[in-house]
TORKOL-4160 file (C-alpha; in steps of 0.2 Angstrom, whole numbers, padded with zeros to 4 digits, m for minus):
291
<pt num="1" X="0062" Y="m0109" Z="0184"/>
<pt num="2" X="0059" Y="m0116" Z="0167"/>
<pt num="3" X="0047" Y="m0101" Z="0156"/>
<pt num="4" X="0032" Y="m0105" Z="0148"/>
<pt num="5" X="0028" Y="m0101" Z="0130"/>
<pt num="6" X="0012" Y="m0095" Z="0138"/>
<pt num="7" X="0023" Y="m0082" Z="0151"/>
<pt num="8" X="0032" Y="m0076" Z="0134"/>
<pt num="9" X="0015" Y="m0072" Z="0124"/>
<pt num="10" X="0010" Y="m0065" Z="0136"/>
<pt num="11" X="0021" Y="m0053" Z="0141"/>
<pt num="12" X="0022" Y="m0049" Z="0124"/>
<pt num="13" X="0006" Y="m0043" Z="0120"/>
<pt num="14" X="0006" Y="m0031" Z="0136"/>
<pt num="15" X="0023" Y="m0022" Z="0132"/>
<pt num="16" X="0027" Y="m0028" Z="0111"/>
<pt num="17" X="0043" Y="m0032" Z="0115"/>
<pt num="18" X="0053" Y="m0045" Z="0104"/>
<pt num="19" X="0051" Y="m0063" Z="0109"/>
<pt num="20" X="0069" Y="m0065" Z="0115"/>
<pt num="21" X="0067" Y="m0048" Z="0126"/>
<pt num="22" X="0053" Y="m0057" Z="0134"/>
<pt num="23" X="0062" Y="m0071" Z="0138"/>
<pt num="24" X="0077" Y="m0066" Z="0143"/>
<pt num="25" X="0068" Y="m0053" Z="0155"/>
<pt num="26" X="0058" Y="m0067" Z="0161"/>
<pt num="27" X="0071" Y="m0078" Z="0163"/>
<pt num="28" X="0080" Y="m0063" Z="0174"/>
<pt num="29" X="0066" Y="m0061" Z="0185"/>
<pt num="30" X="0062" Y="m0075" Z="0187"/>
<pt num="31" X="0044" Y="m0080" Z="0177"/>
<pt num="32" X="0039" Y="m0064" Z="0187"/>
<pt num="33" X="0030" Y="m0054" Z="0174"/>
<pt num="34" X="0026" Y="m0039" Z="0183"/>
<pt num="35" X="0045" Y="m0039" Z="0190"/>
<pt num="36" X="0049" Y="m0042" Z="0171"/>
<pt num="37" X="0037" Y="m0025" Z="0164"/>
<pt num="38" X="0047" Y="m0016" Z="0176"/>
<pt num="39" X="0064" Y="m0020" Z="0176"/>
<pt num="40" X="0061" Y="m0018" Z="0155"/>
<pt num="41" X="0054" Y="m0001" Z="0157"/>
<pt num="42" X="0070" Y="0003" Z="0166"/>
<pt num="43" X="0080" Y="m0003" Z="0152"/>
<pt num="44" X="0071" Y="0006" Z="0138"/>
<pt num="45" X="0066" Y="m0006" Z="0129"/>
<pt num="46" X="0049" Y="m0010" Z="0130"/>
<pt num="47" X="0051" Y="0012" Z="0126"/>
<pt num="48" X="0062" Y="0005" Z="0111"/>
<pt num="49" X="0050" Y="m0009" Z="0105"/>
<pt num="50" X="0031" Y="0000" Z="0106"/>
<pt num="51" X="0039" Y="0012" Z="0094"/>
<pt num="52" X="0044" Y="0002" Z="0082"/>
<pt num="53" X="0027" Y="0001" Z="0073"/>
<pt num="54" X="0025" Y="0016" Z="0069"/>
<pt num="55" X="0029" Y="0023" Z="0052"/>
<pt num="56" X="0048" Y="0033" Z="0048"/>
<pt num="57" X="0047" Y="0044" Z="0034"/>
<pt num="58" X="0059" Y="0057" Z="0038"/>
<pt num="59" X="0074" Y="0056" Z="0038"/>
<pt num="60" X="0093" Y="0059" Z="0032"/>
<pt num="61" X="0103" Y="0052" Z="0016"/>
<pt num="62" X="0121" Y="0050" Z="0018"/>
<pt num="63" X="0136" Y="0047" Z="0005"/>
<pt num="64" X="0152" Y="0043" Z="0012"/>
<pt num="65" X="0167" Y="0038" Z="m0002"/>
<pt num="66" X="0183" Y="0031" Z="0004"/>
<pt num="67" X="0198" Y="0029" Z="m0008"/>
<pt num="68" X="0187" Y="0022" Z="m0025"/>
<pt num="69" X="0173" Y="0014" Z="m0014"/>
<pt num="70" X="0158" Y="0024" Z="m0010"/>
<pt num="71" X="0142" Y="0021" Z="0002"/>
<pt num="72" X="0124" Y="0028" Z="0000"/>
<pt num="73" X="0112" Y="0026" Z="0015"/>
<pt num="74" X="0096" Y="0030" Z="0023"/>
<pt num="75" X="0091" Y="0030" Z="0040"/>
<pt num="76" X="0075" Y="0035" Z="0044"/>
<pt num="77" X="0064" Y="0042" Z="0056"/>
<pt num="78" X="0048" Y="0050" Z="0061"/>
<pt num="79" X="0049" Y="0068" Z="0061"/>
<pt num="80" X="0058" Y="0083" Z="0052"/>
<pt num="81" X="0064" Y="0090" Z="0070"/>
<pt num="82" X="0072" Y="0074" Z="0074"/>
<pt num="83" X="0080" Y="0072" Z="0057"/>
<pt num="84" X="0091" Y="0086" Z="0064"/>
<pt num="85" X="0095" Y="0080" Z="0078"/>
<pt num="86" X="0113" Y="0079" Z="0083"/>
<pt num="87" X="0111" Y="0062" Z="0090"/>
<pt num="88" X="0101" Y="0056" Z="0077"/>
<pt num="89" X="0112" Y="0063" Z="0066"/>
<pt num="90" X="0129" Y="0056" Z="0076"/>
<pt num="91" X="0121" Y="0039" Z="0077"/>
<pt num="92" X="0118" Y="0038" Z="0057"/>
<pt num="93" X="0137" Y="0045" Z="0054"/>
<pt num="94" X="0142" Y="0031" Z="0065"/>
<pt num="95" X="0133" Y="0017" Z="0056"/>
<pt num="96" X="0138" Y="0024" Z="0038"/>
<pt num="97" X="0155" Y="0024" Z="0045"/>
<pt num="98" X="0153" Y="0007" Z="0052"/>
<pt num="99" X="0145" Y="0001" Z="0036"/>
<pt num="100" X="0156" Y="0008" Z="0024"/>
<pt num="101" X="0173" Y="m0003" Z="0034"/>
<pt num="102" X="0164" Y="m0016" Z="0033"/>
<pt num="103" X="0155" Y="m0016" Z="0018"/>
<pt num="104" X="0140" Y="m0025" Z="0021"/>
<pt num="105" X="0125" Y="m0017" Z="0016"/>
<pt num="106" X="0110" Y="m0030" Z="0022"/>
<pt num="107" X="0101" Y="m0021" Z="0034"/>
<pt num="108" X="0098" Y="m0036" Z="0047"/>
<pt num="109" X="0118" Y="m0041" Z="0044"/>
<pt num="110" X="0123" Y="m0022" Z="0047"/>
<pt num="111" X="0111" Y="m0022" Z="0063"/>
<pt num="112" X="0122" Y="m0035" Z="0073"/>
<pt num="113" X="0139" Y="m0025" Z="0067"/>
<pt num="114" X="0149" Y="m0016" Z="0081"/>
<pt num="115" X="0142" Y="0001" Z="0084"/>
<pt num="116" X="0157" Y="0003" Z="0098"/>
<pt num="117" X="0165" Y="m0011" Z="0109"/>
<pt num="118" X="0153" Y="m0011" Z="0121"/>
<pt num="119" X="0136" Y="m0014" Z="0108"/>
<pt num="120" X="0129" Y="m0018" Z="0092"/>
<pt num="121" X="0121" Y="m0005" Z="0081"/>
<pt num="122" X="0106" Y="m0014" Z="0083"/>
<pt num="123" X="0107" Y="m0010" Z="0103"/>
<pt num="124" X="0113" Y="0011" Z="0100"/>
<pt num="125" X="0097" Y="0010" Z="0088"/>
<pt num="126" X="0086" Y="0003" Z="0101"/>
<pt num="127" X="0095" Y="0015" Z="0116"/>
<pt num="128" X="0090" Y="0031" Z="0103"/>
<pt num="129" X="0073" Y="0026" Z="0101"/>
<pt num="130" X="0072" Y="0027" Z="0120"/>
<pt num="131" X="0080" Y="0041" Z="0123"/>
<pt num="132" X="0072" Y="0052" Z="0107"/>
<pt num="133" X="0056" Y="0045" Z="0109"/>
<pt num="134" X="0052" Y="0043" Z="0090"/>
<pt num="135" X="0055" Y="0028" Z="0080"/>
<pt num="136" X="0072" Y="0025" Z="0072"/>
<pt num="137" X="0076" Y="0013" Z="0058"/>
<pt num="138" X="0089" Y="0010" Z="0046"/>
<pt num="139" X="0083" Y="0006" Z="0028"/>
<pt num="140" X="0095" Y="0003" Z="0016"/>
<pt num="141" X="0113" Y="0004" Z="0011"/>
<pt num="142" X="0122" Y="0001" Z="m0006"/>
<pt num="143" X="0140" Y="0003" Z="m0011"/>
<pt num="144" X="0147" Y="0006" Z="m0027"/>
<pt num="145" X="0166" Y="0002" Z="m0029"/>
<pt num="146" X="0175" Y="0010" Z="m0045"/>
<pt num="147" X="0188" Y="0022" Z="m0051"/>
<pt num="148" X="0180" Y="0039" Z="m0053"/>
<pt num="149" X="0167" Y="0041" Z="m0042"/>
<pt num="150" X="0156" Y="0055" Z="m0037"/>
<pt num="151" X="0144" Y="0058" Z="m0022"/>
<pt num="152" X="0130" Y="0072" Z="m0018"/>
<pt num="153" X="0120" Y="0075" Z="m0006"/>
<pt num="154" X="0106" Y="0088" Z="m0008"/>
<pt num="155" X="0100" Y="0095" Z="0011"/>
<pt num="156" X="0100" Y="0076" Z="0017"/>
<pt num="157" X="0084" Y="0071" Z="0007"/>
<pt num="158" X="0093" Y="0065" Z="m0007"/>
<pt num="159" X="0110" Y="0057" Z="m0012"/>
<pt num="160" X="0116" Y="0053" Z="m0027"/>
<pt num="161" X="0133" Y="0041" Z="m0029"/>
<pt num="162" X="0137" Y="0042" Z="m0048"/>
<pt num="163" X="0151" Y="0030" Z="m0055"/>
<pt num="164" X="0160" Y="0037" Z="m0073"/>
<pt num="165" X="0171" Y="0027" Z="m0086"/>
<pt num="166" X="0184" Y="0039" Z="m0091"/>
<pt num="167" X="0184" Y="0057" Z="m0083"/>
<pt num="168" X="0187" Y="0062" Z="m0066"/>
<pt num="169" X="0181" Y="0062" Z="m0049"/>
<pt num="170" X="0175" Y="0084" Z="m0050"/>
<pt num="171" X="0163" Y="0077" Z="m0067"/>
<pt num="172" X="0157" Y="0062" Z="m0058"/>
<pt num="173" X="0151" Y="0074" Z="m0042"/>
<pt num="174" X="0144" Y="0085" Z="m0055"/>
<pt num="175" X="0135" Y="0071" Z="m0064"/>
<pt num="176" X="0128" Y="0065" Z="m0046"/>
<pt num="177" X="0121" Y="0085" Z="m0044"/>
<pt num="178" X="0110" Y="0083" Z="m0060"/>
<pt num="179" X="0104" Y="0065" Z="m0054"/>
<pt num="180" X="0100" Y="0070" Z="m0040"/>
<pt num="181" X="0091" Y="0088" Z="m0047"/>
<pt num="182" X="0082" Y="0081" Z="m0063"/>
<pt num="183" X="0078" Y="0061" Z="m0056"/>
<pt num="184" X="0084" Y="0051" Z="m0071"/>
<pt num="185" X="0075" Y="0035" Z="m0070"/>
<pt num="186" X="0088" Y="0024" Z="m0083"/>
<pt num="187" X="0106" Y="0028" Z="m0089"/>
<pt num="188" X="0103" Y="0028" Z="m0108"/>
<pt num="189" X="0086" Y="0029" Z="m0117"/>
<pt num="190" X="0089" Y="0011" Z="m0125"/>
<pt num="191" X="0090" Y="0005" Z="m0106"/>
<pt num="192" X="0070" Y="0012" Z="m0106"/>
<pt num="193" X="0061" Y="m0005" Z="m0102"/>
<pt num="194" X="0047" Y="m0010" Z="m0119"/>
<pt num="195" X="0036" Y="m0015" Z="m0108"/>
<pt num="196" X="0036" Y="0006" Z="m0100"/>
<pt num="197" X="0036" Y="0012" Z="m0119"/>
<pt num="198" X="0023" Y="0004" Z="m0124"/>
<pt num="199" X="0011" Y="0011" Z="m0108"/>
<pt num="200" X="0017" Y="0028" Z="m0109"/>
<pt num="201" X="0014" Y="0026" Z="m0129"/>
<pt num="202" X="m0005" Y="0021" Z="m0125"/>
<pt num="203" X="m0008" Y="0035" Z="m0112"/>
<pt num="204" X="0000" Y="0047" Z="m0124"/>
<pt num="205" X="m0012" Y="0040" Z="m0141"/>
<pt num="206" X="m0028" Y="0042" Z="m0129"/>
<pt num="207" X="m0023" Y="0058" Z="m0125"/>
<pt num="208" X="m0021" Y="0064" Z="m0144"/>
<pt num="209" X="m0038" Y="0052" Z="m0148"/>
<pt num="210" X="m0047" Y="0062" Z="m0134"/>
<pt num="211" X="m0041" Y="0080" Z="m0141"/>
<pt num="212" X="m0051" Y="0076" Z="m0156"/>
<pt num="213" X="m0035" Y="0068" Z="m0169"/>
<pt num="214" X="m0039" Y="0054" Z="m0180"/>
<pt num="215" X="m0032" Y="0039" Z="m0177"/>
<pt num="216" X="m0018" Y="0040" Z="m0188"/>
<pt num="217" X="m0014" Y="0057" Z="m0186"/>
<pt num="218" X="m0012" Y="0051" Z="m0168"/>
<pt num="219" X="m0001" Y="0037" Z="m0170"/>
<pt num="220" X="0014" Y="0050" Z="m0180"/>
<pt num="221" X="0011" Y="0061" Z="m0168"/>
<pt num="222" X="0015" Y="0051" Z="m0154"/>
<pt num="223" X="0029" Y="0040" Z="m0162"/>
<pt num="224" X="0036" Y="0059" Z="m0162"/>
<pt num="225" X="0034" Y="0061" Z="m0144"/>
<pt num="226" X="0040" Y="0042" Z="m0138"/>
<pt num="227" X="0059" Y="0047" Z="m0141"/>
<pt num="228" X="0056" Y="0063" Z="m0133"/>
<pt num="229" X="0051" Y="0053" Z="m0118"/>
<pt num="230" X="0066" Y="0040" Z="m0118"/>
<pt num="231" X="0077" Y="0055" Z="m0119"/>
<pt num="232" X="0069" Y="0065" Z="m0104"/>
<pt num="233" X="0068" Y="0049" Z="m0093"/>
<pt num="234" X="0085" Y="0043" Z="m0099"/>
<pt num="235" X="0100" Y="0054" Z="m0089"/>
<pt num="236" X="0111" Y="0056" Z="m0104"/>
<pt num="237" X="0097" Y="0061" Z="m0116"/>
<pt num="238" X="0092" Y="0077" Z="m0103"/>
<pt num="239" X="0097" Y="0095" Z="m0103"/>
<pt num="240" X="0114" Y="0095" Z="m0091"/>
<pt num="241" X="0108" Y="0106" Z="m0076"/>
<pt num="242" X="0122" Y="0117" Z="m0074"/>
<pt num="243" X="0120" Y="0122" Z="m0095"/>
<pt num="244" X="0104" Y="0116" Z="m0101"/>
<pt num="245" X="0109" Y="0123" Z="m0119"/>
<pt num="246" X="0117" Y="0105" Z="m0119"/>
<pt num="247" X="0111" Y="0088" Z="m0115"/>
<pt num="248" X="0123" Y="0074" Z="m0102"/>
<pt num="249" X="0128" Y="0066" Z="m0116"/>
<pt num="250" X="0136" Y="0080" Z="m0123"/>
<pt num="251" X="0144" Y="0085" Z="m0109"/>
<pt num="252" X="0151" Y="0068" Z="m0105"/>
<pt num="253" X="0156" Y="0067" Z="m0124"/>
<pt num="254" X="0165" Y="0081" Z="m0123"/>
<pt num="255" X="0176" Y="0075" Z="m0110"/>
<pt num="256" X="0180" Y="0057" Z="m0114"/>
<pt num="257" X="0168" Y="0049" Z="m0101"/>
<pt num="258" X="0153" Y="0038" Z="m0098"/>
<pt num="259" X="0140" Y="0036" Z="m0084"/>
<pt num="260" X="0143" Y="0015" Z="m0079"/>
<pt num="261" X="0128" Y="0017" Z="m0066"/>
<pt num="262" X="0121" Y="0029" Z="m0053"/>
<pt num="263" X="0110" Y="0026" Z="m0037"/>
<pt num="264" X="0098" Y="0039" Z="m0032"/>
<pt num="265" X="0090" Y="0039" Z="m0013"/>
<pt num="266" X="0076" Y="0052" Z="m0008"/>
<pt num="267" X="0072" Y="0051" Z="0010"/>
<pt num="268" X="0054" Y="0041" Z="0013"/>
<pt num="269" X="0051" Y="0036" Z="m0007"/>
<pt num="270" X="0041" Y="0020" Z="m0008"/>
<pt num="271" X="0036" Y="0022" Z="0011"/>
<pt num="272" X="0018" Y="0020" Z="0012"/>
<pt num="273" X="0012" Y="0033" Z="0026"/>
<pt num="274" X="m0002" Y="0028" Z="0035"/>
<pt num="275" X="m0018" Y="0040" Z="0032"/>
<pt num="276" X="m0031" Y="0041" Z="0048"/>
<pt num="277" X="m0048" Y="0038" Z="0043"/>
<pt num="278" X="m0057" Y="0048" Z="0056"/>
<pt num="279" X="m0077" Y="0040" Z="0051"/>
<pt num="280" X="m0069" Y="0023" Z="0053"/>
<pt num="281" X="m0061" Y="0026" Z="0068"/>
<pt num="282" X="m0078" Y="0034" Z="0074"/>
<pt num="283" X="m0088" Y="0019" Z="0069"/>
<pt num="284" X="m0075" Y="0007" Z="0078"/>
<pt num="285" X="m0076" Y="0015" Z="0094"/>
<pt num="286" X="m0096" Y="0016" Z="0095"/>
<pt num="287" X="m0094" Y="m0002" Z="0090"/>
<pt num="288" X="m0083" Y="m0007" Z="0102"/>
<pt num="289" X="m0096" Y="0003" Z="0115"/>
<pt num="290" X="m0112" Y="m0007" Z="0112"/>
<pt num="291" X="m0120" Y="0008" Z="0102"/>
């Protein structure tokens, strides 16, 4: 029996399942939509696929280094408890693994990669989802390939992987602890854009202007403070963690090395988490009710 278009729309909107699930579960039963419904329940993925609109911001970071390549990752999902999970946890282990042989780090490319002979890690995420209940979702993966690397990993909410020029692989870990501790946002204070100069240098003038400081009083005043703030936002301008009496730079100096780059993951940043508005939800209901 050849399916509709009309049969897959519709038997999307009553379980928001993916187009090709629909099909091929049509396809299996037949154009029977009900047979359909039901043989997908059975499977898990129409479980699998209503989840997945809801928002992951929990989550773990992992960092995984094999001989001078190293992986940082983040697979989220929607709860603390789950985030210790030891299948969650297995699962994430398991695609790191799978994406650090590999190496590719695109998210949709890593999805069809071998989780095990048998499925996809697109499938195993899917099959969690069903089995944990919560929605599961791998973000983002980047590798870093160099000679001295190093790798930390702070309660599995951040992950740091640090690459060093000279120096050795106990400097670079140590390096990737105050990365992950102090949140550089740049390398070197001449890496600090002009663009976030200048607008931290007008917030920091009002600020003096407001406080009652002429005009230019305020400007030496602040042309003081702007190096102080390339410094602070720069890694190898800030006090070193493990010995604030000295700053990175200092540290690295003192034994022959430089920071090439770093990358820095915290579990759910930039994830917009969705806030309940309890009057409009109040107002769409009586709407929705004739009142």
């Amino acid at each position: 029996m050849a399916i509709t278009a009309k049969q897959v729309k519709e038997l999307r909107e009553r379980t928001a399942a993916g187009m090709m699930d629909c099909k091929k579960a049509l396809v299996e039963s037949d154009g029977d939509i009900e047979l359909a419904i039901e043989s997908m329940r059975k499977s898990g993925s129409i479980k699998a696929a209503k989840k997945a609109g809801r928002i992951a911001t929990q989550g773990i970071i992992l960092a995984k280094i094999s001989g001078n390549t190293a992986l940082l990752m983040e697979v989220n999902c929607e709860t603390d408890f789950v985030a210790m999970d030891k299948s969650f946890l297995a699962f994430a282990n398991t695609v790191a693994d799978v994406v650090l042989s590999s190496q590719v780090i695109d998210v949709a490319a890593i999805n069809e990669l071998a989780f095990d002979p048998q499925i996809n890690v697109e499938t195993a995420r899917a099959n969690l989802v069903a089995k944990i209940g919560e929605n599961i979702s791998l973000r983002r993966a980047k590798i870093v390939e160099g000679e001295n690397i190093g790798a930390y990993v702070h309660s599995g909410k951040i992950g740091v992987v640090c690459l060093l020029k000279g120096g050795d692989a106990e400097l670079a870990k140590d390096i990737a602890m105050h990365v992950a501790a102090a949140a550089p946002t740049y390398v070197n204070p001449e890496d600090v854009p002009v663009d976030v100069i200048e607008k931290e240098k007008e917030i920091q003038l009002q600020i003096a202007m407001d406080s009652g400081k002429p005009a230019t009083i305020a400007e030496k005043m602040v042309s003081g403070r702007m190096a102080k703030f390339a410094g602070d936002v720069s890694l190898i301008g800030q006090a070193y963690i493990k010995d604030p009496s000295i700053n990175v730079h200092a540290l690295l100096e003192s034994k022959g090395a430089e920071v090439e780059s770093f990358i820095r993951f915290e579990v759910g940043e930039g994830i917009e988490k969705k806030k309940d508005d309890f009057a409009a939800e109040v107002a769409a209901t009586l709407a929705a009710a004739g009142q």
